[in-house]
C-alpha positions in Angstrom: -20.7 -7.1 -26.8 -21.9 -4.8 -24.1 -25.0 -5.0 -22.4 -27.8 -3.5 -22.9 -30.7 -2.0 -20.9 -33.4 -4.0 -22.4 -31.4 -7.0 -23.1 -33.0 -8.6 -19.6 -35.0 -11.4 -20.4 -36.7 -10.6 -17.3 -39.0 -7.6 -17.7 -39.9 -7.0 -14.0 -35.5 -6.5 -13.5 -35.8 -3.3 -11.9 -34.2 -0.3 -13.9 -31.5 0.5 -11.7 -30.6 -2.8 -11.1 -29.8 -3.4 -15.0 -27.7 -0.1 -14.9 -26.2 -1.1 -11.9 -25.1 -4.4 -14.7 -23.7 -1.4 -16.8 -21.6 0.4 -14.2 -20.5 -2.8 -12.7 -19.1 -4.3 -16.7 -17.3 -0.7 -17.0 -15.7 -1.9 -13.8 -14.7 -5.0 -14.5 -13.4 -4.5 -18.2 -11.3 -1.7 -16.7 -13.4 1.0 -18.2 -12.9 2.5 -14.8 -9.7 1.8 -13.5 -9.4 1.6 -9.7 -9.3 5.6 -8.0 -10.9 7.1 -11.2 -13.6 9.2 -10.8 -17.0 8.5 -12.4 -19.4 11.2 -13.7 -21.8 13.0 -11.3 -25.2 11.6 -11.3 -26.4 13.8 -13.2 -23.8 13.1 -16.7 -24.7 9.9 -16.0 -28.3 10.2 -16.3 -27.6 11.7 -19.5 -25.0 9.3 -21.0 -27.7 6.2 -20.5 -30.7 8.4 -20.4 -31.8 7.3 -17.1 -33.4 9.2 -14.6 -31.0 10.8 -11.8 -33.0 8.8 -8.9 -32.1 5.6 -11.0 -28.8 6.3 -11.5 -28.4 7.2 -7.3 -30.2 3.8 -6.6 -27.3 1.9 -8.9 -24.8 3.9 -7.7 -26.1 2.3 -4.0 -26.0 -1.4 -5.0 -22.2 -1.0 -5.8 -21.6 1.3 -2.3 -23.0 -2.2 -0.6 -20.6 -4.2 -3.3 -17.2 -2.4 -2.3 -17.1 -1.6 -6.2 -17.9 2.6 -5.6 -16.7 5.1 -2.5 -18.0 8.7 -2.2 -15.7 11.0 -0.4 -17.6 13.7 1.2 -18.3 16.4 -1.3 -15.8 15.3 -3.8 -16.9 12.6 -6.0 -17.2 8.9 -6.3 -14.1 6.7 -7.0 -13.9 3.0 -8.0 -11.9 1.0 -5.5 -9.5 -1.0 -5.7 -11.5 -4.5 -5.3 -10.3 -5.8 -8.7 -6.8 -6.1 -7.4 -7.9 -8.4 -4.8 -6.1 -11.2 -7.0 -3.4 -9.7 -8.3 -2.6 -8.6 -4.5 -3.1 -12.4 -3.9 -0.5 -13.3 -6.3 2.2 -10.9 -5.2 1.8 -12.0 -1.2 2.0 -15.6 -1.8 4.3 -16.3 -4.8 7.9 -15.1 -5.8 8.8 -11.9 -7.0 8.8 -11.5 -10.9 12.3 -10.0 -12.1 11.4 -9.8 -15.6 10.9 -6.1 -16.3 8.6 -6.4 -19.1 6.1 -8.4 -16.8 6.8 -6.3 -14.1 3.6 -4.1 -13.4 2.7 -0.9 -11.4 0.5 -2.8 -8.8 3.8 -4.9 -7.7 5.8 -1.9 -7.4 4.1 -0.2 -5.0 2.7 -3.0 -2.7 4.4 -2.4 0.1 4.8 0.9 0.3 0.9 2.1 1.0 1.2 -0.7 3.7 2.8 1.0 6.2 0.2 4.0 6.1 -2.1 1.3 7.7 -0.5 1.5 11.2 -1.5 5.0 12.0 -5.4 4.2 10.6 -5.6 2.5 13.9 -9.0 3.3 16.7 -7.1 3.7 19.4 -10.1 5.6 21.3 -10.5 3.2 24.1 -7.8 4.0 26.4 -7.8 -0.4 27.2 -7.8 -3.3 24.2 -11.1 -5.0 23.8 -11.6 -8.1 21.4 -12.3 -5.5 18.2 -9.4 -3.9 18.2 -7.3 -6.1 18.7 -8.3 -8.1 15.5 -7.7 -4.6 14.1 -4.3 -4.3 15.5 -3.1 -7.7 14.4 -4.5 -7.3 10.7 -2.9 -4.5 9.8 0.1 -4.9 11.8 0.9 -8.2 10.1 1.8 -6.1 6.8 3.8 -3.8 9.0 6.8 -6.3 10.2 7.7 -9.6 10.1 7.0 -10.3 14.0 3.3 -11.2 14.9 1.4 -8.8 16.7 1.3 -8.5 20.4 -1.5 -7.8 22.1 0.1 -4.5 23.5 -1.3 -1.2 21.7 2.2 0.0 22.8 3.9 -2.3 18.8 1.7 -0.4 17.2 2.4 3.0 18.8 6.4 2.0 18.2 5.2 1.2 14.7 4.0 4.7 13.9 7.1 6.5 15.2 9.2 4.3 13.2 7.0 5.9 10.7 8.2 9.3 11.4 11.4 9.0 12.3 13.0 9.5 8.9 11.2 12.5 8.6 12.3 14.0 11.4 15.6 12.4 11.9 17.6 15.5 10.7 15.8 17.4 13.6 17.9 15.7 16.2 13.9 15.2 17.4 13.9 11.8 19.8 10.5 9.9 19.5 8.8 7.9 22.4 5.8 5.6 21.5 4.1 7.1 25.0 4.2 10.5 23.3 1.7 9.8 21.0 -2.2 9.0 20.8 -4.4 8.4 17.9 -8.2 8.6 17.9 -11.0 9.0 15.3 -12.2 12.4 16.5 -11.1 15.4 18.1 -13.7 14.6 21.2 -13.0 11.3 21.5 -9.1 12.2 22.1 -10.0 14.4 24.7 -11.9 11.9 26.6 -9.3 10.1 26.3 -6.8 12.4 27.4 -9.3 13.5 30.0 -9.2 10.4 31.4 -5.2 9.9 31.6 -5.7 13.0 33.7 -8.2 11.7 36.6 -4.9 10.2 38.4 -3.7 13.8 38.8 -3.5 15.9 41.8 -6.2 18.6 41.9 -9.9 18.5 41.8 -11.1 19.6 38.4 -9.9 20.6 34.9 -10.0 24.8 33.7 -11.4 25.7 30.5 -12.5 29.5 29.2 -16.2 29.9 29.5 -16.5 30.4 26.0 -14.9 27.4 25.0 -17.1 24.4 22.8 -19.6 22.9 24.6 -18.4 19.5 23.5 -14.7 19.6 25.1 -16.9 20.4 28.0 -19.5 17.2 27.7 -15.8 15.1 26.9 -14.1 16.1 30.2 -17.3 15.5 32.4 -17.9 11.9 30.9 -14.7 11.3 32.0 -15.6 11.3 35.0 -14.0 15.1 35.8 -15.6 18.0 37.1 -14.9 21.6 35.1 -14.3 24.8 36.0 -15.4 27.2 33.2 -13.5 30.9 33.8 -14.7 34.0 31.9 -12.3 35.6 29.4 -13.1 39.2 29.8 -9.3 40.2 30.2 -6.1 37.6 30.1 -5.1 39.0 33.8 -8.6 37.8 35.4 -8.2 34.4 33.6 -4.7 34.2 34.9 -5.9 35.5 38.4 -8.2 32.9 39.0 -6.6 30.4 37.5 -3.6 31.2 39.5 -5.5 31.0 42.9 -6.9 27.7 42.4 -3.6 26.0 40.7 -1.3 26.9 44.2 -4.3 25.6 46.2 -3.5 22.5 44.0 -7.0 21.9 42.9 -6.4 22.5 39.0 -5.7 18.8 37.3 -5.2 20.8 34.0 -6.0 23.2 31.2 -7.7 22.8 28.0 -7.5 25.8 25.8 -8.6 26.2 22.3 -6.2 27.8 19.7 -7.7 31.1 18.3 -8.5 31.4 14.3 -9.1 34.2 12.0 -12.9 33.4 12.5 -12.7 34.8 15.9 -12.9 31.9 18.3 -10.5 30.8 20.7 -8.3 32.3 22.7 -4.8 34.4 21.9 -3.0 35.4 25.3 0.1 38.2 25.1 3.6 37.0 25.2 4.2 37.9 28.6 1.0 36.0 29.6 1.9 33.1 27.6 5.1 32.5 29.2 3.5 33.3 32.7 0.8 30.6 31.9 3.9 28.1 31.4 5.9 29.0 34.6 2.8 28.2 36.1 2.1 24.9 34.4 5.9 24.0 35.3 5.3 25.1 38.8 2.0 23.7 39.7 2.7 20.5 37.7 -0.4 20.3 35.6 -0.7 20.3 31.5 -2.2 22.4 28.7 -3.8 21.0 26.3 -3.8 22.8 23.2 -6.9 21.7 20.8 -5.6 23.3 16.9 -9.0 22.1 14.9 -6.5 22.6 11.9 -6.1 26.3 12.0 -2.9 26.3 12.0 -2.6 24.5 8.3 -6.0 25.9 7.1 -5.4 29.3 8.2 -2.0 31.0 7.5 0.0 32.6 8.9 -1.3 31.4 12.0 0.8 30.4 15.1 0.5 27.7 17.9 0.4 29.2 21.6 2.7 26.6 22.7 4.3 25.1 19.8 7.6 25.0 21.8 6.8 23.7 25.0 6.4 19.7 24.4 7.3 19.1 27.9 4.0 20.8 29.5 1.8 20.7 26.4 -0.5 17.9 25.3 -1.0 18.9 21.5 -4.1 18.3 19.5 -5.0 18.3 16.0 -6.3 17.0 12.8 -3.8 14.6 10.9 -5.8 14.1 7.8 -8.5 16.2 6.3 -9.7 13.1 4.5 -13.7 12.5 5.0 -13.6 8.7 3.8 -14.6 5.9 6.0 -11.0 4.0 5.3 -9.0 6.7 7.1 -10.2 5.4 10.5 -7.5 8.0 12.7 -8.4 11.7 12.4 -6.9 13.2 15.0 -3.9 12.6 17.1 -2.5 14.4 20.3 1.5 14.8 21.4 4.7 16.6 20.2 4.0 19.5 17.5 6.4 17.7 14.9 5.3 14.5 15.3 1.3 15.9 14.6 3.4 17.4 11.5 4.9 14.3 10.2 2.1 12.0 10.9 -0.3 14.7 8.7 2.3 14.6 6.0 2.3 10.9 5.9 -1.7 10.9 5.6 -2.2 13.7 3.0 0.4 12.0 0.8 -1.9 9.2 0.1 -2.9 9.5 -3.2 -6.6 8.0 -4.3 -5.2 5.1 -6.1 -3.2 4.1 -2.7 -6.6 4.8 -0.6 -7.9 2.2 -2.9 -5.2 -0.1 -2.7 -4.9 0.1 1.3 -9.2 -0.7 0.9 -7.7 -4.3 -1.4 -4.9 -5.1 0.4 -7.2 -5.2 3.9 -9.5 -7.4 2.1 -6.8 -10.0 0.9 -5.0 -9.9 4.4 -8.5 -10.8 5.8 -8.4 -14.0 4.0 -8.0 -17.6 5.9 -3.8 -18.6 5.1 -2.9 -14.8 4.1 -1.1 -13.5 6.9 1.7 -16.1 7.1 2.5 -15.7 3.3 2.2 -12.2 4.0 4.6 -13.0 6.9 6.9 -15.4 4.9 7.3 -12.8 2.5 8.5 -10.1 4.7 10.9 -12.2 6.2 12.5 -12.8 2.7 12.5 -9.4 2.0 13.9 -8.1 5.2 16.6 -10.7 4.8 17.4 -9.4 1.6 17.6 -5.6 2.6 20.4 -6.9 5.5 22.3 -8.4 2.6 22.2 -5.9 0.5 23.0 -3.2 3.2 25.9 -5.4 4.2 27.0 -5.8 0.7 27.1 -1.5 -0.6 28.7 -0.9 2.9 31.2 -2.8 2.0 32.2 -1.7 -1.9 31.0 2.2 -1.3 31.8 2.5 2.3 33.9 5.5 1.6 31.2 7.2 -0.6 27.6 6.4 0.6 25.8 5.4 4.6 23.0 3.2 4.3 20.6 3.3 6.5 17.8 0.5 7.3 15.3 1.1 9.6 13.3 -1.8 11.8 10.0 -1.3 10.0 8.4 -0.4 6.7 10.6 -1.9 3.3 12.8 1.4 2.9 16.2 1.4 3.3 17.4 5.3 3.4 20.9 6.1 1.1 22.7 9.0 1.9 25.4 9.8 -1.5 27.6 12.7 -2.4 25.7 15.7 -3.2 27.3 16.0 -6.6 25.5 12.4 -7.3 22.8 12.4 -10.2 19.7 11.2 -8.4 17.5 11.1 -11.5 19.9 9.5 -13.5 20.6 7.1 -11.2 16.8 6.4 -10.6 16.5 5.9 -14.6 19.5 3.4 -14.8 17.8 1.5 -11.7 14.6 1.3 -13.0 15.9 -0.6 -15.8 16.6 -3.4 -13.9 13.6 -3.2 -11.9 15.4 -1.5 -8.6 12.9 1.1 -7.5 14.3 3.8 -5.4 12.1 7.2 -5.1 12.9 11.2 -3.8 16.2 11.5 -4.8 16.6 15.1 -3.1 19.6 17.2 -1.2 19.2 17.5 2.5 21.3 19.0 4.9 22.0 16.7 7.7 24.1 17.3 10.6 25.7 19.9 8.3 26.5 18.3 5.5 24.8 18.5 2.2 24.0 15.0 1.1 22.1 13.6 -1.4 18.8 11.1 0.2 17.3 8.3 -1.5 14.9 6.0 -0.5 15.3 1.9 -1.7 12.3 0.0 -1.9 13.3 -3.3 -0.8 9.7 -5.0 -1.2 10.2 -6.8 -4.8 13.8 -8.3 -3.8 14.3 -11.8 -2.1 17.6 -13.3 -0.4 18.4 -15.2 -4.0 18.3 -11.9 -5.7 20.2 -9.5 -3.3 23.9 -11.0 -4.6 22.5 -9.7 -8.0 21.1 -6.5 -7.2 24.4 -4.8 -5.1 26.5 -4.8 -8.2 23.9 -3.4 -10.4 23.5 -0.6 -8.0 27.0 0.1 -8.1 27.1 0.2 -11.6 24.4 2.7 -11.6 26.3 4.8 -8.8 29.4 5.0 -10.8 27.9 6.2 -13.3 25.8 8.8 -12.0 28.3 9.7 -9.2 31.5 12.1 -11.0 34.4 10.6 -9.5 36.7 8.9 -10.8 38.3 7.4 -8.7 35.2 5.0 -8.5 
């Protein structure tokens, strides 16, 4: 029986506090699953023919409960908070093999997880008591080591992230490559200050350029030295002067757009402006504000210079409170990969990540979460050891050091879909089957996830794979 609004036996109940008992009930009988949106305000005065004001002010009381999010112009979503025990269940107790029993929620546990790592504040260029807790809870549910109290794990973390991504780009990662902050200000004051042990005096921006990258540098504790952009050769000119004087301790430049701003220099004066850089010894920073994915065709200034070029840009153009990192500076590609990583979060996972940080939380969790990874990691070097050994001739596993992924690289003629369909039935979940071309050579990429699998059950699970393989792979000599 569902309530109603009247149904109070207490009269002076406020209005929006019994509709609040409404929204809430649709919550908890699954009404509104976790990431579904709910009706505007304004429906939902309708449905329960409430005022709009009333229906804001319930809407509020489950914002303060965790129950509703609001992403910034785009709706209101449930969260995930109801799995809080069903999140519980799968840290603490043994894997469930049964495939009727074996639900959605377990299947993709882990794999939201290591999204966590680069949702880091890593604005304050030393480790204070905050984020350190930080660090520690979300790196627990990255590997099966604790957390040290270096930022540097976590930085290794996120380019263990990206390295798949970018392994076929003979692209080598270092974790001092990369920073990660929540704004695009707050990484230049950062950077800004990385840059007072330089040689010079001050740092060179365009007069024109926002006040704010300005206001960064100074609280830094660096002076600026604004140039007028009338023509590329009297920027170049001046800047030129003062860099062989060895007073310039670097460059900040903002991309231009198709809205007019920022700055585009000629080839020739764009590879001048490096030589220069190389020369002089100082860095550009490059600050993208996202034109370069919101505006296209739109091209970096110095997209291929990594060596001289601090890069800077948005990595996700999420507005929610969860997504903690918004901008990150360093290596074009890695920017790239760590902005593909964030926008492929889907609004149940954002949910989920919301759950999963309230269960680690909890006194006791983090060493069943720990226990558990262990299991599972042991388990993904069995079962690597185990299809090297019967496909060795046919298929290279790969296993990387973090995350519950373990990379399989088949024939190209292999039937990824088919094979995903005949694993699936025995609860083996594997996901992208795809053709890549990697160090010439067409293969065809799947990704394992090893997160529902324990030491008992690897001996189990390597000849059901290869059962699968031969018969989605056409050879017969199998």
């Amino acid at each position: 029986m569902k309530t109603e609004l009247n149904d109070y036996p207490d009269s002076k109940t406020p209005r929006y506090e019994k509709l609040a008992a409404r929204f809430r009930e649709n919550i908890m009988n699954n009404v509104w699953p976790a990431g579904t949106k709910i009706p505007s305000k304004r429906i939902l005065a309708k449905m329960y023919a409430e005022s709009e004001d009333v229906v804001l002010n319930a809407c509020h009381m489950l914002f303060r409960e965790h129950l509703l999010v609001t992403r910034n112009r785009k709706g209101t979503y449930v969260t995930g908070l109801l799995l809080e025990d069903e999140i519980k269940r799968n840290l603490t107790s043994e894997p469930n093999y049964d495939y009727e029993d074996f639900s959605e929620p377990d299947r993709k546990l882990w794999r939201p997880a290591k999204r966590t790592a680069i949702r880091l504040d890593l604005s304050s260029p030393e480790p204070d008591a905050r984020l350190l807790d930080k660090l520690r809870k979300c790196y627990i549910s990255r590997k099966a080591t604790s957390c040290t109290s270096d930022i540097t794990a976590v930085k290794e973390a996120i380019v263990e992230c990206v390295r798949p991504s970018l392994i076929h780009r003979d692209i080598a990662l270092d974790a001092r490559q990369i920073c990660l902050t929540e704004g695009e200000f707050t990484i230049l004051h950062h950077i800004a200050s990385l840059l007072r042990e330089n040689e010079g005096e001050f740092i060179v921006v365009p007069a024109f350029v926002n006040p704010m990258v300005v206001r960064m540098i100074r609280s830094a504790g660096l002076n600026v030295m604004q140039i007028d952009l009338n023509s590329y050769d009297q920027f170049f000119q001046s800047l030129s002067t003062a860099a062989y004087a060895h007073r310039v301790k670097g460059v900040f430049l903002e991309t231009r757009c198709d809205g007019g701003t920022g700055i585009m220099f000629p080839e020739a004066g764009r590879e001048a402006l490096l030589g220069l850089a190389r020369t002089c010894r100082f860095p550009i920073v490059e600050i993208d504000y996202d034109y370069e994915f919101s505006y296209r065709p739109f091209r970096l200034l110095f997209a291929d210079a990594p060596d001289i070029v601090i890069y800077v840009s948005c990595i996700s153009k999420l507005t929610h409170s969860m997504y903690d990192v918004k901008y990150a500076a360093g290596p074009v590609e890695v920017i790239r990969s760590l902005r593909h990583l964030s926008e492929s979060c889907s609004r149940a996972a954002e949910c989920r990540l919301m759950a999963i940080k309230r269960v680690i939380e909890q006194p006791g969790m983090e060493e069943a979460a720990r226990l558990r990874a262990e299991r599972c990691r042991e388990a993904a070097v069995l079962l690597k050891k185990q299809l090297c050994n019967s496909l060795k001739n046919r298929i290279d596993v790969f296993l990387p050091d973090a995350g519950t992924g373990m990379f399989l690289y088949m024939p190209p003629a292999t039937d990824g879909q088919m094979l995903k369909q005949l694993l699936y039935k025995d609860t083996i979940y594997i996901k992208s089957p795809a053709l890549r071309v990697i160090d010439g050579v067409e293969r065809m990429v799947l990704k394992l996830d090893y997160s529902n699998i324990d030491a008992a059950q690897a001996e189990t699970v390597a000849p059901r794979f290869i059962t699968a393989f031969r018969k989605s792979a056409p050879y017969s000599d199998l």
